[in-house]
C-alpha positions as CSV (number, residue, x, y, z in Angstrom):
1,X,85.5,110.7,58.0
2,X,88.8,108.8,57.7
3,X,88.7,105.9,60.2
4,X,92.0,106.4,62.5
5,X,94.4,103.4,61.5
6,X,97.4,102.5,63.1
7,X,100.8,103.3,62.1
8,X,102.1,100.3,60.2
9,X,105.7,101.6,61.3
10,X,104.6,101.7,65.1
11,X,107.0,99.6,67.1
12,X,104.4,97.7,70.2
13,X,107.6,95.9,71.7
14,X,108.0,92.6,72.5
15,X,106.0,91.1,75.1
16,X,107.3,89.3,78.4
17,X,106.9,85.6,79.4
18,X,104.5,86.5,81.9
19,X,102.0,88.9,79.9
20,X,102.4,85.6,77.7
21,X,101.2,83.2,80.1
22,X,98.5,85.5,81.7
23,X,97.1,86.1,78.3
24,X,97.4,82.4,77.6
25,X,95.6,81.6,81.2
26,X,92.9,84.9,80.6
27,X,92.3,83.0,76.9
28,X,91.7,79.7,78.2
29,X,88.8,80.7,80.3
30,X,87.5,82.8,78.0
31,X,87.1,80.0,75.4
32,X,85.5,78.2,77.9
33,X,88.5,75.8,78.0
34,X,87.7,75.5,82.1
35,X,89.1,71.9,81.9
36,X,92.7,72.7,81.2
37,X,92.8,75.5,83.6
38,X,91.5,76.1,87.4
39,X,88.8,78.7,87.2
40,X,90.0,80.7,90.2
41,X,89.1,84.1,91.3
42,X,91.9,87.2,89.4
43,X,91.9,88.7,93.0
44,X,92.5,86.5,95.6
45,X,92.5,83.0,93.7
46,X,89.4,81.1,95.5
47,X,87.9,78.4,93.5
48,X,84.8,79.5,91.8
49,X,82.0,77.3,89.5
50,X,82.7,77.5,85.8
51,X,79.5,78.9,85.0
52,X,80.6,82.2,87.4
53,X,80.3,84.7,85.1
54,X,82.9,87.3,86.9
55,X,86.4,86.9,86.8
56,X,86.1,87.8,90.3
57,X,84.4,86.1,93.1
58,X,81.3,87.3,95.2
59,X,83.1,88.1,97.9
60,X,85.9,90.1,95.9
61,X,83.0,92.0,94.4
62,X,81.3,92.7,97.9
63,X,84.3,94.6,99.1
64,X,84.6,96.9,96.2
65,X,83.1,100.3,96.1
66,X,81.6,100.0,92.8
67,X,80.3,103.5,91.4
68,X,76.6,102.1,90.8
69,X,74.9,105.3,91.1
70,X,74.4,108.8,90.1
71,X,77.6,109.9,88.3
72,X,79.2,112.9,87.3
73,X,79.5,112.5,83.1
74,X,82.3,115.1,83.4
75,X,84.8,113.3,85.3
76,X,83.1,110.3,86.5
77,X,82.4,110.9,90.5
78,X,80.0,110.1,92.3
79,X,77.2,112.7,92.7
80,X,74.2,113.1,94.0
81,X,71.5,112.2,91.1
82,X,70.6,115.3,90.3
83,X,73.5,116.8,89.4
84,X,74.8,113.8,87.7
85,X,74.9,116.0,84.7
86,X,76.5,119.3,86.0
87,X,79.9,120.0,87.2
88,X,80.3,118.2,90.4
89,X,82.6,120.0,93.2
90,X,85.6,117.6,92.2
91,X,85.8,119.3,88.9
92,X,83.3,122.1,89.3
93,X,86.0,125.3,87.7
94,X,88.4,122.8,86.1
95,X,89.3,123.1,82.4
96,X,88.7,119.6,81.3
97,X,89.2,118.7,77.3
98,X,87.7,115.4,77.9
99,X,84.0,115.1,77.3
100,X,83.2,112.4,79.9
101,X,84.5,109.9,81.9
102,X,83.0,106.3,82.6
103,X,84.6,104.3,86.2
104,X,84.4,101.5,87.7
105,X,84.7,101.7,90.9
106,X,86.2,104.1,93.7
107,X,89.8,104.2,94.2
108,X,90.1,102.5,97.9
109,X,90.4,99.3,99.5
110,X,90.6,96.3,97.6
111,X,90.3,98.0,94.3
112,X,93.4,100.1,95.1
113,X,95.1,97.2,96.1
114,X,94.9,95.8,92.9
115,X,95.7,98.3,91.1
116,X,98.8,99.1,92.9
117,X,99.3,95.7,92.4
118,X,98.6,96.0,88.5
119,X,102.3,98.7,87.9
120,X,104.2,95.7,88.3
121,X,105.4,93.3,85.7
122,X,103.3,90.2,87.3
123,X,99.8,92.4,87.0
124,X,98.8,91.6,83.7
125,X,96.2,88.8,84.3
126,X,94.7,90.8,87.0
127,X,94.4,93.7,84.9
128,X,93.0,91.9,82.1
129,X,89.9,90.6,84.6
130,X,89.8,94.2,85.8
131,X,89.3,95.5,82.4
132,X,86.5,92.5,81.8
133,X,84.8,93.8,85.1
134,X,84.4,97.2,83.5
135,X,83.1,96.2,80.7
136,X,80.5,94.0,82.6
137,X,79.6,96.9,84.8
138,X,79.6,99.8,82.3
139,X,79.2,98.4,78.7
140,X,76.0,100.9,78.1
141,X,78.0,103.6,78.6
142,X,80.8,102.5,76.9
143,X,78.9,101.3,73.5
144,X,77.5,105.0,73.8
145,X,81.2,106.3,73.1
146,X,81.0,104.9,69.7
147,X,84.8,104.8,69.3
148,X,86.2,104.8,66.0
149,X,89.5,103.8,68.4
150,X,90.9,103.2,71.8
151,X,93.7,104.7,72.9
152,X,95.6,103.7,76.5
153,X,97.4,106.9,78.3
154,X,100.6,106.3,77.5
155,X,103.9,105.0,79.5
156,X,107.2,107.2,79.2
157,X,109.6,104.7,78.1
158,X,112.0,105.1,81.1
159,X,108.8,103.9,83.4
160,X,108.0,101.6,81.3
161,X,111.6,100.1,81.5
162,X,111.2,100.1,85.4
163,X,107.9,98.4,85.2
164,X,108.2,95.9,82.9
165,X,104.3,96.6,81.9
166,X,101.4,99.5,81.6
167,X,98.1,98.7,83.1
168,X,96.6,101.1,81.1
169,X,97.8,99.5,77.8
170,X,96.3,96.1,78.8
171,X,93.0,97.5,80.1
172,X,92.6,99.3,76.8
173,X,93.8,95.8,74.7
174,X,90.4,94.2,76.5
175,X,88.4,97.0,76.1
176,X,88.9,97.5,72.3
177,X,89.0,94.0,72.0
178,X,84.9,93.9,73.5
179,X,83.6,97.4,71.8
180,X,84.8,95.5,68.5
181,X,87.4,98.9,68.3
182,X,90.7,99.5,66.4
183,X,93.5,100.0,69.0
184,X,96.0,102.4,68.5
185,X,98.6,102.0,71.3
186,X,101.1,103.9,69.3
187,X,99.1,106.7,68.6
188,X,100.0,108.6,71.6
189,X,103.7,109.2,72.5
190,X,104.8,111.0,75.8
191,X,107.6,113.2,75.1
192,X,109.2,113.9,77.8
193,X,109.6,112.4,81.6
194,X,107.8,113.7,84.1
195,X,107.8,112.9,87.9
196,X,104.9,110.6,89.3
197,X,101.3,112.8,89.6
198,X,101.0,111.5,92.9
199,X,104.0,112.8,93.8
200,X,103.1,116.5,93.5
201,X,100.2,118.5,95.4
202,X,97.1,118.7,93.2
203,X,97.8,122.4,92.9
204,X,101.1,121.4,90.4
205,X,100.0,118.6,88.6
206,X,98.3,120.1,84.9
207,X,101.5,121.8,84.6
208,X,103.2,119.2,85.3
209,X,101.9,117.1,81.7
210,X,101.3,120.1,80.2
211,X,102.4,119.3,76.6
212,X,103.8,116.1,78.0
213,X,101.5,113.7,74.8
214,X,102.1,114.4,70.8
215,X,100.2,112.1,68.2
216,X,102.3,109.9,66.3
217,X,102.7,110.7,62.4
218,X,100.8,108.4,60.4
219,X,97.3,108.8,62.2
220,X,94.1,110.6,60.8
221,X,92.0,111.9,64.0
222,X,89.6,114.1,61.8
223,X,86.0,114.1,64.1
224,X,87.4,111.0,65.5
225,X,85.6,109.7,68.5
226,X,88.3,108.7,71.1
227,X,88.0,106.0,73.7
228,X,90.8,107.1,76.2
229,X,92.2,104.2,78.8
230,X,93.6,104.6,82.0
231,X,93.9,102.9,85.4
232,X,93.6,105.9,88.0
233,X,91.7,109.7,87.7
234,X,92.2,112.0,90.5
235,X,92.8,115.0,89.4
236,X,91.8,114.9,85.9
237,X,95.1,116.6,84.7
238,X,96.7,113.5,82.7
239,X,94.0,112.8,81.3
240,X,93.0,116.0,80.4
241,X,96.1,116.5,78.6
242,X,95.9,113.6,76.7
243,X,92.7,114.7,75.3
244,X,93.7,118.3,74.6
245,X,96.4,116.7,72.4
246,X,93.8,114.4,70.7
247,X,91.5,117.6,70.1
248,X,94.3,119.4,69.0
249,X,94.9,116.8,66.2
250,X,91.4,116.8,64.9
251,X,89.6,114.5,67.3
252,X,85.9,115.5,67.8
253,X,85.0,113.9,70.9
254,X,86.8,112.1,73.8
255,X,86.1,110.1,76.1
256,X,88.0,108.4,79.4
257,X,87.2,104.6,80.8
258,X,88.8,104.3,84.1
259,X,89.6,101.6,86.8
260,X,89.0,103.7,89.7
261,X,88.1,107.6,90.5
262,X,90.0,109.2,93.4
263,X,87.0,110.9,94.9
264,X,89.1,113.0,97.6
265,X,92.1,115.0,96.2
């Protein structure tokens, strides 16, 4: 099997000051350089021993509705343990071209906070320590993917103008970065501009990215196992399109690591 390499002609854009210096700070700590920097909670910057594991603090991390239990494989909501491994009734008659889904946490509270937080353009460190809490609380599953590479939903480049930044790009940068992955985050290219998912009823939204990804020239997805990034599943539909393009172009299994799962429509 070809191993899926990135376009050498793929353009990544350049990044902003501030993805700069959140990178810098998220490096620092992460080298264990704790005497240069303040090691401060990502959420709500209380000071925190420099042994702390988390990027978070205990408190943070008590307020989150972590999805610790019995999950659904399919699309990654919580379920009662013994149907973890059937169709839960969030996705129970869906047409679903991913093969699992792995979340963090549920999408409420302080975890929706800061990911509402995160579509801005001053998100990026906060979205790098949410991407290092997933990987903390779900590496098993996510070393059972096996990727060959990680691929972040992508950002229609009108958004991304308004924004300044994709969450999902920078969750999947850490994530790849861990699984020891290729990243491919110009493997995926959305062609046309849609309106917001959560601005249409559930009802409307697979038709809404219906054919809405295309793969990138230059990228051989023969069997590939896919890691697919993004920051928010509700409905499954984006995601869901993504990897019906992925399959489409050869990939033989895919799989979704999100932030948070909307567990009410």
């Amino acid at each position: 099997m070809e191993t899926p390499i990135e376009n050498a002609n793929g353009s990544k854009g350049r990044k902003s000051l501030a993805e700069a210096g959140a990178r810098l700070a998220h490096w620092c700590r992460g080298a264990g350089l704790d005497l240069l920097l303040p090691v401060a909670c990502a959420g709500c910057d209380a000071e925190m021993a420099a042994e702390h594991e988390s990027p978070f603090c205990g408190e943070c991390i008590g307020r989150l509705r972590l999805l610790r239990g019995a999950n659904c494989t399919r699309c990654g909501a919580a379920v009662p343990g013994a149907v973890a491994r059937q169709r839960c009734y969030l996705c129970r008659g869906t047409k679903i071209w991913f093969d699992e889904a792995v979340a963090l946490g549920e999408y409420d509270g302080l975890l929706r906070d800061w990911l509402l937080a995160m579509k801005d353009g001053r998100g990026e460190l906060l979205a790098l320590a949410l991407a290092e809490m997933i990987w903390q609380q779900c590496r098993a599953r996510l070393e059972a993917v096996l990727p060959d590479v990680v691929v972040p939903v992508p950002m229609h480049w009108r958004r991304r103008w308004v924004r300044g930044t994709n969450s999902a790009v920078l969750l999947a940068e850490r994530l790849a970065q861990r699984l020891r992955a290729p990243l491919a985050t110009d493997l995926l290219r959305r062609t046309r501009h849609t309106p917001p998912q959560f601005s249409l009823p559930p009802s409307e939204r697979p038709a809404n990215v219906r054919g809405a990804f295309a793969v990138r020239p230059g990228y051989h997805l023969r069997e590939a196992r896919v890691l697919v990034v993004d920051d928010i599943l509700t409905t499954c539909s984006t995601c869901s399109a993504v990897a019906r393009t992925l399959k489409q172009s050869g990939a033989g299994y895919v799989a979704v690591a999100i932030a948070a799962r909307t567990l009410r429509h």
